[in-house]
C-alpha positions in Angstrom: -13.9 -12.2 9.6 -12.7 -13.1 6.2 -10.7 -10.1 4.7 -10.1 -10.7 1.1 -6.3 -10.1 0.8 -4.4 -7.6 -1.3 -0.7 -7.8 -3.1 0.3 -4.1 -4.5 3.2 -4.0 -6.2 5.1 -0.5 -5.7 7.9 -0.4 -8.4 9.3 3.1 -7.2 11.2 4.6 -9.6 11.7 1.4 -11.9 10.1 0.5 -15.3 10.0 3.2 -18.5 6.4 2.9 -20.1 7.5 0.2 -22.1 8.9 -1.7 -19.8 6.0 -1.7 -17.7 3.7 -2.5 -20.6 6.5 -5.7 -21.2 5.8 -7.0 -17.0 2.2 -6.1 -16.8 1.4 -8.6 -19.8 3.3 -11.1 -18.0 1.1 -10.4 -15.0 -1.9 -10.4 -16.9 -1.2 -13.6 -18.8 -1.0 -15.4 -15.4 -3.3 -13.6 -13.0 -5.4 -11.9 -15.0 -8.6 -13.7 -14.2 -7.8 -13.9 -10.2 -10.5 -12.9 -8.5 -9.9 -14.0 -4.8 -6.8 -11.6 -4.3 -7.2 -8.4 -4.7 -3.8 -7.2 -7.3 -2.7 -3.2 -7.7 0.2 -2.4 -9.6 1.7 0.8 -9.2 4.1 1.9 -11.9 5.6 5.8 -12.0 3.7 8.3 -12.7 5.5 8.5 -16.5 3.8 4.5 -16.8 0.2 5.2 -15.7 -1.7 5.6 -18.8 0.3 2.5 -20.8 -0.2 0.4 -17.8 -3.5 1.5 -17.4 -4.4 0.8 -21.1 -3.0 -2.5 -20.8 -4.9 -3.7 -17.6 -8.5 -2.6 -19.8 -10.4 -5.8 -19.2 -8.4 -7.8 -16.5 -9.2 -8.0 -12.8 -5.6 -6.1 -11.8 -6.1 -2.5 -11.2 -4.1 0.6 -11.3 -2.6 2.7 -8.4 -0.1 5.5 -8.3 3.0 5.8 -6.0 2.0 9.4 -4.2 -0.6 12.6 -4.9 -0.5 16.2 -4.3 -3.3 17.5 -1.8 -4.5 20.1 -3.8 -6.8 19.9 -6.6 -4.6 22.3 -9.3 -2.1 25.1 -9.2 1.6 26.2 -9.1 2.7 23.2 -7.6 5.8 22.3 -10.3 6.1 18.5 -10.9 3.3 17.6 -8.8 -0.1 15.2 -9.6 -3.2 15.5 -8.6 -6.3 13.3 -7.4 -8.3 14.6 -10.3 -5.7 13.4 -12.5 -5.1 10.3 -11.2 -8.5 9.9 -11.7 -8.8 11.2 -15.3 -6.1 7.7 -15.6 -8.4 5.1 -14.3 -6.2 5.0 -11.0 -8.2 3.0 -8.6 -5.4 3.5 -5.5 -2.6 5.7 -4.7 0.3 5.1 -1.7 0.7 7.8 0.5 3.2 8.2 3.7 5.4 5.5 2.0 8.8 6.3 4.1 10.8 6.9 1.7 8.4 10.3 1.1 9.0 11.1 4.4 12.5 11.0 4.6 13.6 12.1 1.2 10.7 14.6 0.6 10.3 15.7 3.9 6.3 14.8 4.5 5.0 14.8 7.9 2.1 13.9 9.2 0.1 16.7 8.1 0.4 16.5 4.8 -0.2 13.0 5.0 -3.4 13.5 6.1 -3.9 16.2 3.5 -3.7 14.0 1.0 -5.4 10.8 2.5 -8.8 13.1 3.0 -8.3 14.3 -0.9 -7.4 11.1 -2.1 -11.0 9.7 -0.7 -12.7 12.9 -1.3 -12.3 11.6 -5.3 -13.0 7.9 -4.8 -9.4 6.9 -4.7 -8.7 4.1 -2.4 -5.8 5.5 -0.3 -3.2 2.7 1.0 -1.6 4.9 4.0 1.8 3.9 5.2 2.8 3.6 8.8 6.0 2.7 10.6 9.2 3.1 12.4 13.1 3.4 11.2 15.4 1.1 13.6 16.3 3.7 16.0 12.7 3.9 17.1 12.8 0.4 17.1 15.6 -0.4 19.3 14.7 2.6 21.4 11.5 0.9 22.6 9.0 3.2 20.6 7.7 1.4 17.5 4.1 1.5 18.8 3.7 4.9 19.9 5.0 5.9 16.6 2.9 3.7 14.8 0.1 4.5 16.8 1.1 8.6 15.8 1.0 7.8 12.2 -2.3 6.2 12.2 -4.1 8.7 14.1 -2.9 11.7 12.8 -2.9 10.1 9.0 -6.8 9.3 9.0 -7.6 12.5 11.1 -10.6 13.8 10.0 -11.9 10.7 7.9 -15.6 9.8 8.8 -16.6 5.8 9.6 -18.4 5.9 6.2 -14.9 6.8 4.4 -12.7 4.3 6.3 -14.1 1.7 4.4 -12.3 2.8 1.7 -8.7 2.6 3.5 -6.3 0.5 3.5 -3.2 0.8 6.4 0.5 -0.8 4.8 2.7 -1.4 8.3 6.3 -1.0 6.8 9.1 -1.6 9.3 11.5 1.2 7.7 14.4 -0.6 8.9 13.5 -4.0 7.0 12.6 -2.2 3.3 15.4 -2.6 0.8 17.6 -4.2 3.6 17.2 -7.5 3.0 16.0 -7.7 6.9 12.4 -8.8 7.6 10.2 -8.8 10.8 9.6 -12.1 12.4 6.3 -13.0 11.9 5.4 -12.6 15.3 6.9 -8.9 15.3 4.7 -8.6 12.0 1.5 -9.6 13.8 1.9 -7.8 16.8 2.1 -4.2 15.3 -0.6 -5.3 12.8 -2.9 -6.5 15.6 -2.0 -3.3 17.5 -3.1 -1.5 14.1 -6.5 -3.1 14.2 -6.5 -2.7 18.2 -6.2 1.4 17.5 -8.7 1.5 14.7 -11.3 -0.3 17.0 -11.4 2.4 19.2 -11.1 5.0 16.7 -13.8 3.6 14.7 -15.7 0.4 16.3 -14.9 -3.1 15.9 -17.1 -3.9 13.1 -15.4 -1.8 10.9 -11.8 -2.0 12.2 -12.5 -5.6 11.0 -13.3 -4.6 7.7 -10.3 -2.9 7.1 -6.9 -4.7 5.6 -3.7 -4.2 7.0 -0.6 -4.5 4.5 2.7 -5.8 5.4 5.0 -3.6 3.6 9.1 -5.1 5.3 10.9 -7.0 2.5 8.1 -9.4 1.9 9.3 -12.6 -0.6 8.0 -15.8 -2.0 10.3 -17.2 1.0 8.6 -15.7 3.9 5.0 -14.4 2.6 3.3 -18.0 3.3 3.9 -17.3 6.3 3.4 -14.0 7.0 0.1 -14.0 5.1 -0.6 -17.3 7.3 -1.2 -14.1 10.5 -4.6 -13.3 11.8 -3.8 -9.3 10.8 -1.7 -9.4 7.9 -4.0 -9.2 5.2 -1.4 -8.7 2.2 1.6 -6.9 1.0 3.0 -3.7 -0.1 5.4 -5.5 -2.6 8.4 -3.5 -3.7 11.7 -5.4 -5.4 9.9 -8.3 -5.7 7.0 -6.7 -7.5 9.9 -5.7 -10.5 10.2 -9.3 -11.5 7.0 -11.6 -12.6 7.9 -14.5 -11.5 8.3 -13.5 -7.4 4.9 -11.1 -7.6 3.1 -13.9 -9.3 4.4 -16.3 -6.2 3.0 -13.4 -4.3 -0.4 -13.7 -5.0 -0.7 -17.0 -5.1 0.6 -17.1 -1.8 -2.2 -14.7 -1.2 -4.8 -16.9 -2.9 -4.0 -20.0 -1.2 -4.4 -18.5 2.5 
């Protein structure tokens, strides 16, 4: 099946408003018209609306870096769906690793947030994966396989169209150090392996599997080139327009 591919670009906490205005009309100049890739950017929360504004018209869309689960309340500092929404946000990461390790979020909440993330119509892009201990230990399956379940627990067939699953190797993100390939594809088709028995082959078709590990204009030809690996979770090299625009037309020409 032909999966249309899909390049995000997670800037983390990089760009002030302006300076994401300044890249995303760089962006737009040159892929504002693409149609046969599928581009989110995702600027800080502080970014949104200005980046927002300045996609109006243009084939990019919009997606936010994290959520809170709930829909309002004393939850200092936090965003919600309904405001996400309210910003034209199309997509919002959740599970990246960094929020696990740094803020603590387990599985739970993960899943907390993916089922109110599509409970509002936001496309949820869930990230799975192991750090290098788990790696070398022999575990990287059974840990991906733990964050998949328990992320999408709960979400029906119907909604699971509207997920996306980013495979990040935690141990090859701001390292430098990217999977082979091979090591790439396996835990991707492994990904769509466990969705075809959580959810039918039809759909677990349907759905698009990230590669979220240091991916670069050097190595994403190839990568993309995989039967599973269906685009990228971009992060230093979605600060720059030069290497995301090399991105997605990596994207376009597979």
């Amino acid at each position: 099946m032909h999966r249309k591919k899909l390049i995000a670009g997670n800037w983390k906490m990089n760009k002030t408003a302006s300076d994401g205005v300044v890249l995303t009309r760089e962006l737009i100049a040159a892929l504002g018209r693409e149609t046969s890739v599928d581009v989110v950017l995702c600027p800080p929360f502080t970014a949104l609306e200005s980046v927002g504004r300045a996609l109006e018209g243009h084939a990019l869309k919009l997606g936010a870096q994290n959520m809170h689960a709930e829909k309002s309340g004393a939850f200092t500092g936090e965003i919600s769906a309904e405001m996400l929404r309210g910003l034209f946000v199309t997509h919002v990461i959740l599970g990246h690793s960094e929020r696990r390790t740094y803020n603590a979020e387990t599985d739970a909440s993960i899943n907390q947030k993916v089922l109110a993330a599509l409970a509002h119509q936001l496309k949820p892009i869930l990230c799975v994966g192991e750090t290098l201990a788990e790696r070398e230990s022999g575990a990287t399956l059974a840990v991906v396989q733990r964050h998949v379940e328990r992320g999408l627990q709960g979400v029906t067939p119907e909604q699971m169209g509207a997920c996306i699953i980013a495979y990040e190797p935690v141990w090859a993100i701001g390292t430098g150090k990217v999977a082979t390939t091979a090591q790439a594809q396996e835990v991707h088709a492994f990904i769509r392996e466990l969705l075809t028995k959580l959810y039918g082959a039809p759909l677990a078709q349907k759905v698009r599997i990230l590669y979220g590990g240091s991916m670069k204009p050097a190595n994403a030809p190839e990568l993309l080139a995989a039967p599973d690996i269906d685009g990228g979770l971009i992060g230093g090299a979605a600060l720059e327009a030069k290497s995301f625009i090399e991105l997605v037309r990596a994207a376009a020409a597979r």
